[in-house]
DSSP file (Angstrom, degrees, kcal/mol; ACC not computed):
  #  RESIDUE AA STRUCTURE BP1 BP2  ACC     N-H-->O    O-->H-N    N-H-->O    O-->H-N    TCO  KAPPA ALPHA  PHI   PSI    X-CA   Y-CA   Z-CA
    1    1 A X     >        0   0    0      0, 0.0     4,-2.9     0, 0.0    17,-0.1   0.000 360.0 360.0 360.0 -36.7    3.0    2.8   19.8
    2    2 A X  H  >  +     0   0    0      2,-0.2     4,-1.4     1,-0.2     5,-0.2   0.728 360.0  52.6 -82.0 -23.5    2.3    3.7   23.2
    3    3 A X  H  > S+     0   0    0      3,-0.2     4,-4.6     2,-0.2    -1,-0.2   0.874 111.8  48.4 -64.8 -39.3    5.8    2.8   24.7
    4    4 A X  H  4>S+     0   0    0      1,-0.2     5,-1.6     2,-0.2     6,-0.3   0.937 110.9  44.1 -87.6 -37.7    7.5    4.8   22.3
    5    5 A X  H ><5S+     0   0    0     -4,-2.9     3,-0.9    13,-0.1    -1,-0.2   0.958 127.6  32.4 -69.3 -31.8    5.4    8.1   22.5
    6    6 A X  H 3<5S+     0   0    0     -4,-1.4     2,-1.1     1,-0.2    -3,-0.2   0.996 118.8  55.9 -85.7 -43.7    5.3    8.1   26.7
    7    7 A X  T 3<5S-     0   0    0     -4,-4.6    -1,-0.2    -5,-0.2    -3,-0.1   0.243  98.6-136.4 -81.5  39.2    9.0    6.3   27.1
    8    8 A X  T < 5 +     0   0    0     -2,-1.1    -1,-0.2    -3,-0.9    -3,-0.1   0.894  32.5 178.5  37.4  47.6   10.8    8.9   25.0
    9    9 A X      < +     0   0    0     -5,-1.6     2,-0.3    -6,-0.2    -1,-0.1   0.815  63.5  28.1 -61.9 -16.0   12.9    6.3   22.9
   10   10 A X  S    S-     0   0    0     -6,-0.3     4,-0.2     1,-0.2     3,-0.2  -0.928  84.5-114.5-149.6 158.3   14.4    8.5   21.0
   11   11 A X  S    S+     0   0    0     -2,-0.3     2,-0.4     1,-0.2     3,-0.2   0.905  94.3   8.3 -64.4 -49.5   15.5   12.3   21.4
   12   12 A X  S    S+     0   0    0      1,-0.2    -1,-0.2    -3,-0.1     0, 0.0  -0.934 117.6  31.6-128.6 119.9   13.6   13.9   19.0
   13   13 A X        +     0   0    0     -2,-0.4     4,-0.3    -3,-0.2    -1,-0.2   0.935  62.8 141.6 113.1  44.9   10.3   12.7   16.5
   14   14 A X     >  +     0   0    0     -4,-0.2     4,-1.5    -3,-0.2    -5,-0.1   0.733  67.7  57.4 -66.7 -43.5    8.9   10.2   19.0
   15   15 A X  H  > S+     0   0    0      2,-0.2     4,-1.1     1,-0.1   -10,-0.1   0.957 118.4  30.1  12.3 -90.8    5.4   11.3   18.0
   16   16 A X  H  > S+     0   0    0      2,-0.2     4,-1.2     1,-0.2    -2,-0.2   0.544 111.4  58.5 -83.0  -8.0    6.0   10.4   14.4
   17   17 A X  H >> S+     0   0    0     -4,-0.3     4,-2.4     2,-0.1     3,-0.6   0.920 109.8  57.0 -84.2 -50.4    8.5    7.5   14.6
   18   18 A X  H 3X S+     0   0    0     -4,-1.5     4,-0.7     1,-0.2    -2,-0.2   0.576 106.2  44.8   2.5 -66.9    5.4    6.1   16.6
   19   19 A X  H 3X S+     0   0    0     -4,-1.1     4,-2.5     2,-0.1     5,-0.3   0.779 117.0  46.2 -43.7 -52.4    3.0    6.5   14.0
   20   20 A X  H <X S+     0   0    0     -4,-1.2     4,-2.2    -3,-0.6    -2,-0.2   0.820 110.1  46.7 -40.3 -46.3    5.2    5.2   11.7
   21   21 A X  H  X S+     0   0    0     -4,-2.4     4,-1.3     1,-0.2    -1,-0.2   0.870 111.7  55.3 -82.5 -22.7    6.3    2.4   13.4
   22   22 A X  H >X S+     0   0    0     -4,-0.7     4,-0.8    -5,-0.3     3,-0.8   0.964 114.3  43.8 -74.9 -27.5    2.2    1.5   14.4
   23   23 A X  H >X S+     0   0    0     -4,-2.5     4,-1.9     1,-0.3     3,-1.3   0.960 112.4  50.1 -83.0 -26.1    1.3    1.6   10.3
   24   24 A X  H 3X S+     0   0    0     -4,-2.2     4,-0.6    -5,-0.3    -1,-0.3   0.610 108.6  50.3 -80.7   3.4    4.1   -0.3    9.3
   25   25 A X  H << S+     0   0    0     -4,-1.3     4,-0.5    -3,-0.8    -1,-0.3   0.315 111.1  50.3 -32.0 -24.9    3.2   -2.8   11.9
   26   26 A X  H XX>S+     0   0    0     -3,-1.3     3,-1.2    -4,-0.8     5,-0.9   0.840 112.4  50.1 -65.0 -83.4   -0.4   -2.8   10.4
   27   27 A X  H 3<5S+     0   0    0     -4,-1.9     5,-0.2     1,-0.2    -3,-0.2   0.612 105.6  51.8 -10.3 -63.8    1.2   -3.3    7.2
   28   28 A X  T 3<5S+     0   0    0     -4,-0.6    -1,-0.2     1,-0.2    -2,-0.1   0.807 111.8  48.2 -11.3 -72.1    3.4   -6.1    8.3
   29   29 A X  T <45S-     0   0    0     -3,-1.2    -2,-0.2    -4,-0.5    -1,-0.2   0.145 113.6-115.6 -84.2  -0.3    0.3   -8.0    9.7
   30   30 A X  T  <5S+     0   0    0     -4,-0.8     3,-0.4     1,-0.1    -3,-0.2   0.669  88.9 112.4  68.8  11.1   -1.9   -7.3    6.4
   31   31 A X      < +     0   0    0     -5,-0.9    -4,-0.2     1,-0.2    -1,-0.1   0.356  35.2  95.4 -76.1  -8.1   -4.2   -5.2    8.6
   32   32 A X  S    S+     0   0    0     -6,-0.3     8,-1.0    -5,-0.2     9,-0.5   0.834  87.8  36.2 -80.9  -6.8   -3.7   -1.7    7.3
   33   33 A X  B    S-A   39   0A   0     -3,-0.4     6,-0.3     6,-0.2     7,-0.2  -0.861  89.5-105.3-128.9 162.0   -6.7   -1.6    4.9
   34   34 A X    >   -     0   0    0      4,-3.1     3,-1.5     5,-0.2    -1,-0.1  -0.030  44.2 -96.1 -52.9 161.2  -10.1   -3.1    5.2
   35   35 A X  T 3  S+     0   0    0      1,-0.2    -1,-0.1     2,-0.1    -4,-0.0   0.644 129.3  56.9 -65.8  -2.0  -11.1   -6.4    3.1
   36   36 A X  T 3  S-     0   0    0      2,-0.2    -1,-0.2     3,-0.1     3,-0.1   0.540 119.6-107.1-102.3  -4.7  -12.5   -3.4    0.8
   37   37 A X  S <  S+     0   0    0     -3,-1.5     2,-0.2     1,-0.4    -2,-0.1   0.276  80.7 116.9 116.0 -31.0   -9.6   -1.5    0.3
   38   38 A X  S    S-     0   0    0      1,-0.2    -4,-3.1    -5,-0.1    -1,-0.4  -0.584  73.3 -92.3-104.4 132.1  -10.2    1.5    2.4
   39   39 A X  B     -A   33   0A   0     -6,-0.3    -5,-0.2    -2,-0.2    -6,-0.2   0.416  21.8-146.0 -10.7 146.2   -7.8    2.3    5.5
   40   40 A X  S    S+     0   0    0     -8,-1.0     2,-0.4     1,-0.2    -1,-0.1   0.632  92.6  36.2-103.6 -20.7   -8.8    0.9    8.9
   41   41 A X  S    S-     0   0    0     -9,-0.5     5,-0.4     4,-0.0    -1,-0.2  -0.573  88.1-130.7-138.9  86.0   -7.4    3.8   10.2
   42   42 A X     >  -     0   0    0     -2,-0.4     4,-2.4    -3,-0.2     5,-0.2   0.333  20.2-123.4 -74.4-163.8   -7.4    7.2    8.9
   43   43 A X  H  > S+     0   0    0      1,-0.2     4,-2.5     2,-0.2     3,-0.2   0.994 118.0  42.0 -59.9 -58.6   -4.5    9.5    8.5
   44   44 A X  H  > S+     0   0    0      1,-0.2     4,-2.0     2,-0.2    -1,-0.2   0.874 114.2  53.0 -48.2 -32.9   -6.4   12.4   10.8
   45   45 A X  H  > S+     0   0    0      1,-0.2     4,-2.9     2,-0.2     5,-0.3   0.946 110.6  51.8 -86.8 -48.2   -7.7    9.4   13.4
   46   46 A X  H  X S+     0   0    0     -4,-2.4     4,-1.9    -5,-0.4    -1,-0.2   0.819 111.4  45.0 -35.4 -46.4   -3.7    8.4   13.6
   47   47 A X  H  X S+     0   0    0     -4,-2.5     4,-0.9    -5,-0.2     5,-0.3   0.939 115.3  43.8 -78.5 -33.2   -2.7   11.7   14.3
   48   48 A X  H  X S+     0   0    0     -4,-2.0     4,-0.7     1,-0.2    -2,-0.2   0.892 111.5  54.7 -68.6 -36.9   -5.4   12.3   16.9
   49   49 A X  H  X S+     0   0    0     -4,-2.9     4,-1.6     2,-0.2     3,-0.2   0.868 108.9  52.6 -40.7 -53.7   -4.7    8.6   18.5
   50   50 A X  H  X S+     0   0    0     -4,-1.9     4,-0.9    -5,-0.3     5,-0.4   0.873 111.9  42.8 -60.9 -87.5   -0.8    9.8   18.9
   51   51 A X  H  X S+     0   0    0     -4,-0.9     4,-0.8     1,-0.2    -1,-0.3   0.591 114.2  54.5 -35.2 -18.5   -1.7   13.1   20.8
   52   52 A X  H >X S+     0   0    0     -4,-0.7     3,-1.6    -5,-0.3     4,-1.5   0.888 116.1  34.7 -42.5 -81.2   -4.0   11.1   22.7
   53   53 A X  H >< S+     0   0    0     -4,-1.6     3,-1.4    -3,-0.4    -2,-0.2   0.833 117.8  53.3 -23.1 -73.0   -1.6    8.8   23.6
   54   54 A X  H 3< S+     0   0    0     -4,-0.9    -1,-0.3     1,-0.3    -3,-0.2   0.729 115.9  39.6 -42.4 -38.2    1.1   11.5   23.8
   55   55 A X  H << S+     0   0    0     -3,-1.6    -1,-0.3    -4,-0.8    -2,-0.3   0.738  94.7 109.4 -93.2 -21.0   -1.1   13.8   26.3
   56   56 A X  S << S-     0   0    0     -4,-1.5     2,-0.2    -3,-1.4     3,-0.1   0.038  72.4-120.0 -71.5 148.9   -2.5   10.6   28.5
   57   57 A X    >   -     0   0    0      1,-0.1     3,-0.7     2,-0.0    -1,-0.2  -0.347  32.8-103.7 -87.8-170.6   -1.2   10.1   32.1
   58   58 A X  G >  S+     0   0    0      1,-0.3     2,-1.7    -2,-0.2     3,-1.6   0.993 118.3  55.9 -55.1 -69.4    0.8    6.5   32.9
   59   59 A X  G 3  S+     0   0    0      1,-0.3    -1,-0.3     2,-0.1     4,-0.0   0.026  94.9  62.2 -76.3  40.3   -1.8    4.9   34.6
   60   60 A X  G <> S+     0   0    0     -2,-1.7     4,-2.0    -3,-0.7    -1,-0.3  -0.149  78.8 108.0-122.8  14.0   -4.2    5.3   31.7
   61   61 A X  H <> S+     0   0    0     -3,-1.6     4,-1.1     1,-0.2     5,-0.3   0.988  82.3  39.0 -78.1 -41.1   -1.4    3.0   29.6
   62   62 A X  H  > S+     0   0    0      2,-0.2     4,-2.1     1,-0.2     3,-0.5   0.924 109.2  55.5 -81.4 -14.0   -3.6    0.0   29.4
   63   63 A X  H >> S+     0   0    0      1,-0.2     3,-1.8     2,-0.2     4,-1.0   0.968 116.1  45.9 -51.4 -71.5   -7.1    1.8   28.8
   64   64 A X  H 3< S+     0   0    0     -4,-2.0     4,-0.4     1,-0.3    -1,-0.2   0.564 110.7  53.2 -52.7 -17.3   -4.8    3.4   25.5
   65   65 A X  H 3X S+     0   0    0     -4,-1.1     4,-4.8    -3,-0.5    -1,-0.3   0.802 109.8  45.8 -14.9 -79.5   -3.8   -0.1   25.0
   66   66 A X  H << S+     0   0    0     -4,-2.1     4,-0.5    -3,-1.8     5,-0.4   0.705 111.8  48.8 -54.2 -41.2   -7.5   -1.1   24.9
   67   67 A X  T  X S+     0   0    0     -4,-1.0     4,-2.5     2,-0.2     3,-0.2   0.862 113.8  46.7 -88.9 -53.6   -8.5    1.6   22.7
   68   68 A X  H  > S+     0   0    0     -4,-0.4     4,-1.7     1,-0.3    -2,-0.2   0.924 111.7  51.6 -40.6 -51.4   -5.5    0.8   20.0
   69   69 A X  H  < S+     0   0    0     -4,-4.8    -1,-0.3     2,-0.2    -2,-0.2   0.862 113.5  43.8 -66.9 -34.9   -6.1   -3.2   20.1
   70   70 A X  H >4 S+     0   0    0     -4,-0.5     3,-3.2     1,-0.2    -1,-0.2   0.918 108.4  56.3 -97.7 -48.6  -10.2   -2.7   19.3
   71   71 A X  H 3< S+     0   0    0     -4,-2.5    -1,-0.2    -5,-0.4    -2,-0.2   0.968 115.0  39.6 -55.5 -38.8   -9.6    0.0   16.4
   72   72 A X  T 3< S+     0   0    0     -4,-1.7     2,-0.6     3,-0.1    -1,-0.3  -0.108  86.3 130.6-106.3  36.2   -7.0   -2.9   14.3
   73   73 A X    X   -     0   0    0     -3,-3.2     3,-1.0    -5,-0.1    -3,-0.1  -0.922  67.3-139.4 -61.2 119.2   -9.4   -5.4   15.3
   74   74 A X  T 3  S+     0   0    0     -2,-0.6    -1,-0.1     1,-0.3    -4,-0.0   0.720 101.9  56.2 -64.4  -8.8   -9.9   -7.2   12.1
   75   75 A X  T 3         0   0    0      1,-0.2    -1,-0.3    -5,-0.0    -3,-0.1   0.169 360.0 360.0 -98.7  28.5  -13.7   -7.2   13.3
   76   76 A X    <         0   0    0     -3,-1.0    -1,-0.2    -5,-0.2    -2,-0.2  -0.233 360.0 360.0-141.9 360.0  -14.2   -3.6   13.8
């Protein structure tokens, strides 16, 4: 998620193909909901995690790393 919103992969929608790409990765990995059913991650906390991301200098990529990995830790 974090390559694609700072390296600009694409011209336009990097933000949201970003988002996208991190729940369907969750998805993938059987991670996107809790063992109860409920999100791990909600929709608002997604958008505020991108614009984090998005607004973050370079050398703050592995802290934003760090933050991403602990919130889809299955032990969280």
């Amino acid at each position: 998620m974090a390559f694609v919103v700072k390296n600009h992969s694409f011209s336009d929608g990097n933000k949201r193909i970003a988002a996208y790409l991190f729940v369907w990765f969750m998805d993938k990995n059987a991670i996107l909901y809790t063992k109860h059913g409920a999100k791990r991650i909600a929709d608002n906390a997604l958008v505020a995690l991108t614009l984090m991301i998005a607004e973050s200098k370079s050398e703050e990529k592995d802290t934003m790393i760090k933050v991403i990995v602990n919130l889809i830790n299955s032990n969280n």
